[in-house]
C-alpha positions as CSV (number, residue, x, y, z in Angstrom):
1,X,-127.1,-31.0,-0.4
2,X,-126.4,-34.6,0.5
3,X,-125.0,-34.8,-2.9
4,X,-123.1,-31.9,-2.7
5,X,-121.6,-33.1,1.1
6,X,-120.8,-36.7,-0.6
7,X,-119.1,-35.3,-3.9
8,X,-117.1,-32.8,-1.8
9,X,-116.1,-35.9,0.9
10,X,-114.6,-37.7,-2.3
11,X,-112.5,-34.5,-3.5
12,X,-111.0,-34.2,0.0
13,X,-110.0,-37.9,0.3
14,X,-108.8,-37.8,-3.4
15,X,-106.6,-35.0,-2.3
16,X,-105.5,-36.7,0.5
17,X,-104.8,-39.4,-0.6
18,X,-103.0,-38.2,-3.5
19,X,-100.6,-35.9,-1.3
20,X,-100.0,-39.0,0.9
21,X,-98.4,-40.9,-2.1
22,X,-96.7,-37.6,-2.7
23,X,-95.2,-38.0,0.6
24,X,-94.8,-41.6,0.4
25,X,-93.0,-41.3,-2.9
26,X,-90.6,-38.7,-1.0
27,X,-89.7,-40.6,1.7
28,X,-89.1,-44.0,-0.7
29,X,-86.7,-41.4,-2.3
30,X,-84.9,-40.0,0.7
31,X,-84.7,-43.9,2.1
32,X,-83.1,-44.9,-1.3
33,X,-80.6,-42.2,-1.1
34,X,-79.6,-43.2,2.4
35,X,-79.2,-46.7,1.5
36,X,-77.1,-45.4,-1.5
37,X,-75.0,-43.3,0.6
38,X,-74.0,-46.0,3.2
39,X,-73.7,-48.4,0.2
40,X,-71.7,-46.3,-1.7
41,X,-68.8,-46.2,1.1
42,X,-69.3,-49.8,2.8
43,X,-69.6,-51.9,-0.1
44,X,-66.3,-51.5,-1.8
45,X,-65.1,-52.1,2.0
46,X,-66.9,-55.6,2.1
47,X,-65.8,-56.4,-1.2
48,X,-61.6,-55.6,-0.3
49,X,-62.0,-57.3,3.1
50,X,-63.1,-60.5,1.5
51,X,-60.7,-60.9,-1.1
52,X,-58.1,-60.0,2.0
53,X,-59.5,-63.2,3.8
54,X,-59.8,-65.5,1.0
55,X,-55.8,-65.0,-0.6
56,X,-54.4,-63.9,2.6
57,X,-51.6,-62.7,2.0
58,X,-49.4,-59.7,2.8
59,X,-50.1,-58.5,-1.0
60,X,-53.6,-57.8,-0.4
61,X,-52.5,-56.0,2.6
62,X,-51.0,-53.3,0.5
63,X,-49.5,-50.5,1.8
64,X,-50.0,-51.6,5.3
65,X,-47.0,-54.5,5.1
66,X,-44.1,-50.9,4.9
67,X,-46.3,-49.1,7.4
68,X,-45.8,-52.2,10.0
69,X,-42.2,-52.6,9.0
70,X,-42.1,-48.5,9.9
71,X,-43.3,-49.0,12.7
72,X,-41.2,-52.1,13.6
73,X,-37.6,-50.1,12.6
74,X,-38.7,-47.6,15.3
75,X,-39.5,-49.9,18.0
76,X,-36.4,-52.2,17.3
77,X,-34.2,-48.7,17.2
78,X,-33.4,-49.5,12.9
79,X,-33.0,-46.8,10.6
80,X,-36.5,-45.6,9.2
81,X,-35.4,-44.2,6.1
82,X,-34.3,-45.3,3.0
83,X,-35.3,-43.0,0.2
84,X,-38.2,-41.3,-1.2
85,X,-39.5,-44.8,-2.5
86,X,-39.4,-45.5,1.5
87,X,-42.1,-44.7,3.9
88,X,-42.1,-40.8,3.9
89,X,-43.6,-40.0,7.2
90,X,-42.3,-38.7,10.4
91,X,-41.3,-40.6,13.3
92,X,-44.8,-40.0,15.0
93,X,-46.4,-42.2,12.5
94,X,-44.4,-45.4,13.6
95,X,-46.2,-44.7,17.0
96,X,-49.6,-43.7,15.5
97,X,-49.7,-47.1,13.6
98,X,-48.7,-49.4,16.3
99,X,-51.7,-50.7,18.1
100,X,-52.2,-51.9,13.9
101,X,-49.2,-54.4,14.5
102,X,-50.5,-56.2,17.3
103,X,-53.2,-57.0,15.3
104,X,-53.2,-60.3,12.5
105,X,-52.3,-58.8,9.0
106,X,-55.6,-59.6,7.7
107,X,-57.6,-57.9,10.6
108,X,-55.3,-55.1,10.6
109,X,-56.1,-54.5,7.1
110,X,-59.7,-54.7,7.5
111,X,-59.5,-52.5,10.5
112,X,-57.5,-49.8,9.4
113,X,-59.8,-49.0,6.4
114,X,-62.8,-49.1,8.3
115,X,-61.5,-46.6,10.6
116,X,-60.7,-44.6,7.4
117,X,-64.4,-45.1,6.0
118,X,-66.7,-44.5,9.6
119,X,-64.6,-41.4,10.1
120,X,-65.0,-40.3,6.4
121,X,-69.1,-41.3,7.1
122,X,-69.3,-39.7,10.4
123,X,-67.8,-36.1,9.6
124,X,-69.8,-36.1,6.2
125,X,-73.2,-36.4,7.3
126,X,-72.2,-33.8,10.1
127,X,-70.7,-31.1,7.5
128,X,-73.9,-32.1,4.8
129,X,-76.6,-31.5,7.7
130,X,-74.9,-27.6,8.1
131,X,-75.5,-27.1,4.4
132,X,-79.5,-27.4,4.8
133,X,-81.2,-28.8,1.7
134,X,-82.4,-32.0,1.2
135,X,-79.6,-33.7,3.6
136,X,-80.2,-37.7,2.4
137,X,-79.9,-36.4,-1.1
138,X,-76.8,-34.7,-0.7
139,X,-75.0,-37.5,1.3
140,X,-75.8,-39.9,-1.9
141,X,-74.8,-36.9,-4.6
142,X,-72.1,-36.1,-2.7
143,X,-70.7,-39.6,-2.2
144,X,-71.4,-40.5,-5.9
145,X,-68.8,-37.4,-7.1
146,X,-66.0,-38.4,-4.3
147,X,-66.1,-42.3,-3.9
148,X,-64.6,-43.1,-7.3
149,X,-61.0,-40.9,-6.1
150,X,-61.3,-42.5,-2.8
151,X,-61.2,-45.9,-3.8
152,X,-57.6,-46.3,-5.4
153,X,-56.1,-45.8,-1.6
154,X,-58.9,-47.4,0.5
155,X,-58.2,-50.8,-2.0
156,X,-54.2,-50.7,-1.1
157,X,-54.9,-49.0,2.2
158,X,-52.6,-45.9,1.6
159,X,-52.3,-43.4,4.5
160,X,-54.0,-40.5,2.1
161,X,-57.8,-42.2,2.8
162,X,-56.8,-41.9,6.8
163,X,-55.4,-38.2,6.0
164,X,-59.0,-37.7,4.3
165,X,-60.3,-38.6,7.1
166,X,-58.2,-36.8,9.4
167,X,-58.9,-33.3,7.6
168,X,-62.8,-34.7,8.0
169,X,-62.9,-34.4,10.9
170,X,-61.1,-31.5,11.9
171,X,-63.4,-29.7,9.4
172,X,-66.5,-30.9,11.8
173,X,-64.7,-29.8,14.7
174,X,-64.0,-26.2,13.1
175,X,-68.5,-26.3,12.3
176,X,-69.2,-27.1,15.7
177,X,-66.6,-24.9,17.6
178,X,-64.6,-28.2,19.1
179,X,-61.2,-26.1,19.3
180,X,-59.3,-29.0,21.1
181,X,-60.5,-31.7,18.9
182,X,-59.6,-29.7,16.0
183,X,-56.5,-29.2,16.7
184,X,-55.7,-32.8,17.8
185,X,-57.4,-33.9,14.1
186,X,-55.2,-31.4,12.3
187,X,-52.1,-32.7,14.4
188,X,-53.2,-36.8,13.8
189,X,-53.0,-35.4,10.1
190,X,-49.7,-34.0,10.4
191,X,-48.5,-37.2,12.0
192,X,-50.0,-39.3,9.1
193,X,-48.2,-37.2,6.5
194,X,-46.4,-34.1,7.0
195,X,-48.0,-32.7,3.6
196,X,-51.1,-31.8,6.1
197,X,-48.6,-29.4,7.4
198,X,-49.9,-26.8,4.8
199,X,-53.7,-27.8,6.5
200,X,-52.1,-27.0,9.8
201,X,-50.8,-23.5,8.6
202,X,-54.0,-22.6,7.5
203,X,-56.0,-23.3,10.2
204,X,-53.7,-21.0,12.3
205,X,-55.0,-18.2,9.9
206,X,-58.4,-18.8,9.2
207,X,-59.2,-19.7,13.2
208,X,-57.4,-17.8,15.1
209,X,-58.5,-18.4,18.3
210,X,-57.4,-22.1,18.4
211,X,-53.5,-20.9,17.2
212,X,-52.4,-21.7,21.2
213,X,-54.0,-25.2,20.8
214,X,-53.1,-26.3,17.1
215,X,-49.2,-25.1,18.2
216,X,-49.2,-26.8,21.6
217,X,-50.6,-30.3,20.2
218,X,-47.9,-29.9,17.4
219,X,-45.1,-29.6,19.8
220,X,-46.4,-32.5,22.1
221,X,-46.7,-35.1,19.0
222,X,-43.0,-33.7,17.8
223,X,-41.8,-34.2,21.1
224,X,-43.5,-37.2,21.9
225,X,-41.1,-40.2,20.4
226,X,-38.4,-38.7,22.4
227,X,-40.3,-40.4,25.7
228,X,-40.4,-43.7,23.8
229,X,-37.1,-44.1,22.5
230,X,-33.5,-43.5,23.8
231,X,-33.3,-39.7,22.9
232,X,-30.2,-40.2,20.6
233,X,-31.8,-42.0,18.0
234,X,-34.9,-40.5,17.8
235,X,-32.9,-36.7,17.1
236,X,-30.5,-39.0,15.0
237,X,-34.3,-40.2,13.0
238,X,-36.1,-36.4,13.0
239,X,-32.9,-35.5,10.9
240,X,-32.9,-38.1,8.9
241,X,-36.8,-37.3,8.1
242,X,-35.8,-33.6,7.6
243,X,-33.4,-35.2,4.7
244,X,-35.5,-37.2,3.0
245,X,-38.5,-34.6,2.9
246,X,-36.0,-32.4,1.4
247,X,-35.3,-35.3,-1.4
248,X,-38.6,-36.0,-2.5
249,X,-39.5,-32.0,-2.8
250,X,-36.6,-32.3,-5.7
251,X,-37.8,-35.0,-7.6
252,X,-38.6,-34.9,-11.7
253,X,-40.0,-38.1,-12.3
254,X,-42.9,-37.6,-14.9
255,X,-45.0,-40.0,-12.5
256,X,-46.7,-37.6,-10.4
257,X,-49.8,-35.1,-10.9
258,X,-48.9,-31.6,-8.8
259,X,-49.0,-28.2,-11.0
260,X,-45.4,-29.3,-12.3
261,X,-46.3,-32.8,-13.7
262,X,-49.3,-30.7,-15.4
263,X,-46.6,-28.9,-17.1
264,X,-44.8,-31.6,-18.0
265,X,-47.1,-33.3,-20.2
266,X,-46.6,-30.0,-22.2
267,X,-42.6,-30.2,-22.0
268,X,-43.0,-27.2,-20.2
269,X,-41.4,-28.4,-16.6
270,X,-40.3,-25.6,-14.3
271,X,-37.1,-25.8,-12.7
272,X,-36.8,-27.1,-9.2
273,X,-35.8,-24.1,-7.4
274,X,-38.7,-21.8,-9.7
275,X,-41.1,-24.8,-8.5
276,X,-40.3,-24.4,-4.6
277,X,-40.6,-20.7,-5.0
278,X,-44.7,-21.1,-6.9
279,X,-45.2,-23.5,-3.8
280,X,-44.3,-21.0,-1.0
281,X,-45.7,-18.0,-3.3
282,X,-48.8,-20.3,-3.6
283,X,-49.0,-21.0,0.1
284,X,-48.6,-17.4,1.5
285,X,-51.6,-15.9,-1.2
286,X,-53.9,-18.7,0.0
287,X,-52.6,-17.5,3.7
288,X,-53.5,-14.1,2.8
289,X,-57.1,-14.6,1.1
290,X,-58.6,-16.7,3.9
291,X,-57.2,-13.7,6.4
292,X,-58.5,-10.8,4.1
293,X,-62.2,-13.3,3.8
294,X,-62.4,-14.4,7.4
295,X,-60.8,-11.4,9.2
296,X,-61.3,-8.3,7.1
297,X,-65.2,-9.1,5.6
298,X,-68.0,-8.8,8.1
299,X,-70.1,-11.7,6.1
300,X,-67.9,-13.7,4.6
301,X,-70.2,-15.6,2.0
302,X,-69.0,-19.0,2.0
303,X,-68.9,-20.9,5.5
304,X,-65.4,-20.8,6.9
305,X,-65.1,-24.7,7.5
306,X,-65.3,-25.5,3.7
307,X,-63.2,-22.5,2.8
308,X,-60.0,-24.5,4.9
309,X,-60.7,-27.6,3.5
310,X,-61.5,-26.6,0.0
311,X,-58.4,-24.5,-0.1
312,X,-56.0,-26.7,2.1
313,X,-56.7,-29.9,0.4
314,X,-56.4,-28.1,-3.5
315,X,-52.7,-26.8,-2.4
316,X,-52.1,-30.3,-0.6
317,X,-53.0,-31.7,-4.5
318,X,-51.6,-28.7,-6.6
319,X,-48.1,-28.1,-4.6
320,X,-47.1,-31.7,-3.7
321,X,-43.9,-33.0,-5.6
322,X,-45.1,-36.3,-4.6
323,X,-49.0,-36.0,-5.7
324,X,-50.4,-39.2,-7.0
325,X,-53.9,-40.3,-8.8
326,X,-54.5,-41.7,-5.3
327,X,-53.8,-38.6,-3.5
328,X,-56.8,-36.8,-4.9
329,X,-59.0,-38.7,-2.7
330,X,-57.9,-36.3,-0.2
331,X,-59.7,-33.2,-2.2
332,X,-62.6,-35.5,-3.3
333,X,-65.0,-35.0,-0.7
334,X,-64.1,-30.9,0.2
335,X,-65.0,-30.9,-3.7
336,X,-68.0,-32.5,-4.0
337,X,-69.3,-30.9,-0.7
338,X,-68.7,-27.4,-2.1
339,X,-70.3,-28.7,-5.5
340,X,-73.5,-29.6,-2.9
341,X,-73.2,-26.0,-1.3
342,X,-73.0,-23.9,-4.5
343,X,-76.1,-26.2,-5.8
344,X,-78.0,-25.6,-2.5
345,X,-77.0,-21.7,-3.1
346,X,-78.5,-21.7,-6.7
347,X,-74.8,-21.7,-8.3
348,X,-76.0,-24.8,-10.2
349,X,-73.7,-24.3,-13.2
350,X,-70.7,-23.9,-10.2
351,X,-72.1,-27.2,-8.3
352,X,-72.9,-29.9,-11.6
353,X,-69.4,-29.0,-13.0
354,X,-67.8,-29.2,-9.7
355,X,-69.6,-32.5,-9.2
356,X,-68.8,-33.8,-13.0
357,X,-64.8,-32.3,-12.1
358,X,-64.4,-35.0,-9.3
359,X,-65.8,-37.7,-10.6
360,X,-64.0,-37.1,-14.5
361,X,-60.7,-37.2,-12.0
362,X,-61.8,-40.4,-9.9
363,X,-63.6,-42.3,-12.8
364,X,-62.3,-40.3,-16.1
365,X,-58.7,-41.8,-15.9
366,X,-59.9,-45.2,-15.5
367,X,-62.1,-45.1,-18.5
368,X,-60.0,-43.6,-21.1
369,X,-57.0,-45.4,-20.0
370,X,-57.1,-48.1,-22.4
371,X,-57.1,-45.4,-25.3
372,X,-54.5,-42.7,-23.7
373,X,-53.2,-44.9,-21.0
374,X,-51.8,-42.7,-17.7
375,X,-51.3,-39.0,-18.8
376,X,-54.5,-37.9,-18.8
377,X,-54.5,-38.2,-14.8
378,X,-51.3,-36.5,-15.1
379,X,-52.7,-33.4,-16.3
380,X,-56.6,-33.6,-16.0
381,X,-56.3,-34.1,-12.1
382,X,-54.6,-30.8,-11.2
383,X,-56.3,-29.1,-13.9
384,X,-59.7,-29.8,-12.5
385,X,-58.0,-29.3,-8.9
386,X,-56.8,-25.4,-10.0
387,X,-59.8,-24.5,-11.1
388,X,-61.8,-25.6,-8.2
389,X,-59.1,-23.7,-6.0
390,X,-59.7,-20.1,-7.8
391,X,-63.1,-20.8,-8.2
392,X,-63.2,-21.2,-4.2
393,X,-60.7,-18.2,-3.7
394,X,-63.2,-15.9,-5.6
395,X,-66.5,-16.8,-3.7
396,X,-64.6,-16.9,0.1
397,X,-63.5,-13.5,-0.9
398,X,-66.8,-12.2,-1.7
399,X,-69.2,-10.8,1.1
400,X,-73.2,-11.8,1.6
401,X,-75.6,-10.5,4.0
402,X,-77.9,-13.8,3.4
403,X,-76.5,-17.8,3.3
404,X,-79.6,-20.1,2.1
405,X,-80.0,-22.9,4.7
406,X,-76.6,-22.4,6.6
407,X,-76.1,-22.5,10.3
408,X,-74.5,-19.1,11.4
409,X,-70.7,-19.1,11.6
410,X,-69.5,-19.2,14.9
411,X,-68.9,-15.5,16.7
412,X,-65.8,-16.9,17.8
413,X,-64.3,-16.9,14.6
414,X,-64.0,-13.3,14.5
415,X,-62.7,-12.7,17.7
């Protein structure tokens, strides 16, 4: 029996201690992927800032040199505008990016892209967590798919990384009922670029219950310049923005990646009133599914945050006359997060190719441009970018009684 005792004693503590470095193993893993995750984001951050401090000049500032100058014109009473090649942004900007000109240029830099990264970081391990899964492991799959698209406008500081964030952040705010702060995100997006108008319009039909909110912060942050400037030049400045939006939604240079530059790498450009007409088409069917998916079915089967930003941030990419390779930053992360979610759903053929989509659009153009220099961003990006938008119009149009590992949408959303 001793025998017996001893021989069954060993068993249990070779079972033991083989599920401990089971567990052990696990948590190495999960602690790697953190460290990846964070890595992933803050190192290209570290590496920019430095070589901002040791050339130190306003040419590793990048973008941020017009945005001051923007920002300047208005305080000074100058004209803002001077083209499309200008700073395309609304008057609100120049007041949104002002506490940046009081800063040094270098720490200016350096603090305007880290407020771009800890808002991406912050609103992404919120939206991952509601997903369920294994959450450490889908912060560092997730970030491997989007960072590569990201980085082009976090290294010249472009205002599409702070509308990323923005659009974030408002997407937490819609996950954990925050209707105010939701509607201030969507507004700091609009002021940021007015592109993120077509964000704003869908977040009046897919939560309706914040529309009083999202139009009231609109009209404050529209009227707000005319209580910072003599009230003649800032109407004399809103008009001249209404002008020279309405130049660069007419523009045909084969430079820029929106469903028309896709066609044009086929000679197969529309015309620019036809092209106007696919964008407002475009814009009132997206309109209509989220209403007939988040109104109409009792379960709609995808969660209604990552149906606005999937969907908003695709027409933002696809319907842009302006759309650059750096502007699809902006869809990166809504991407790779529904890649995540149709992966934790067992739509693993939807997920990997969703994943492999973003990344062939932040890392694809960069390796085959030695051999095919820039056209295949021209067409591959909003190639991938359609797709990924029916592919998200079909599932938030379907209907579940069952969501693996997803907090329950809000009631209020139906209301």
């Amino acid at each position: 029996m001793d025998l017996m005792d001893r021989g069954s004693q060993q068993i249990a503590q070779a079972n033991g201690g083989s599920s401990g470095s089971q567990f052990n193993l696990q948590k190495f893993l999960d602690n790697a992927s953190v460290v990846g995750f964070v890595s992933l984001w803050i190192l290209p951050m570290v590496v920019i800032a430095l070589a901002m401090m040791l050339q130190n000049n306003y040419r590793t500032m990048g973008l941020l040199g017009d945005y001051a100058l923007f920002s300047d014109h208005w305080w000074q009473h100058e004209q803002l505008y001077r083209g499309h090649k200008g700073t395309n942004y609304l008057p609100g900007f120049a007041i949104l990016f002002t506490p940046f000109t009081w800063m040094t240029p270098i720490f200016a830099g350096i603090a305007w892209r880290l407020l771009a990264v800890l808002g991406l970081l912050s609103a992404l391990r919120k939206l991952i967590r509601s997903l369920g899964g294994n959450m450490s492991r889908g912060e560092f799959i997730v970030s491997m798919a989007a960072v590569p698209a990201t980085l082009g406008a976090l290294q010249i500081g472009q205002a599409n990384i702070m509308l990323a964030m923005a659009l974030l952040q408002a997407a937490a705010c819609m996950l954990e009922e925050k209707r105010w702060r939701f509607a201030a995100w969507l507004v700091i997006a609009f002021l940021i670029k007015p592109l993120a108008l077509a964000a704003l319009g869908l977040g009046l039909v897919i939560w309706p219950v914040c529309r009083g909110r999202i139009l009231f912060a609109t009209l404050a942050s529209l009227a707000l310049p005319f209580f910072t400037v003599p009230f003649d030049y800032a109407g004399v400045q809103y008009a001249a923005a209404y002008l020279n939006l309405q130049d660069c939604s007419v523009l045909t240079e084969h430079r820029f990646s929106d469903f028309n530059g896709m066609l044009q790498c086929f000679n197969m450009q529309l015309p620019i009133a036809w092209a106007n007409i696919i964008r407002v088409l475009a814009g009132l069917v997206l309109a209509c599914a989220v209403w007939i998916a988040h109104r109409r079915l009792s379960a709609p089967s995808m969660p209604r945050w990552l149906v606005w930003a999937a969907l908003s941030t695709s027409y933002l990419m696809l319907f842009n006359p302006m759309t650059e390779s750096n502007s699809y930053g902006i869809v990166a992360i809504p991407m790779a997060l529904c890649g995540w979610w149709w992966i934790e759903q067992r739509q693993r053929w939807s997920g990997w190719l969703t994943l492999f989509a973003i990344f062939c659009i932040g890392a694809g153009s960069e390796i085959v441009r030695p051999w095919i220099g820039n056209e295949f961003s021209l067409y591959i990006d909003p190639f991938f970018t359609l797709l990924f938008l029916l592919r998200v119009l079909v599932q938030s149009c379907m209907q579940t009684t069952t969501l693996r590992g997803i907090e329950k949408l809000p009631e209020a959303a139906h209301a």
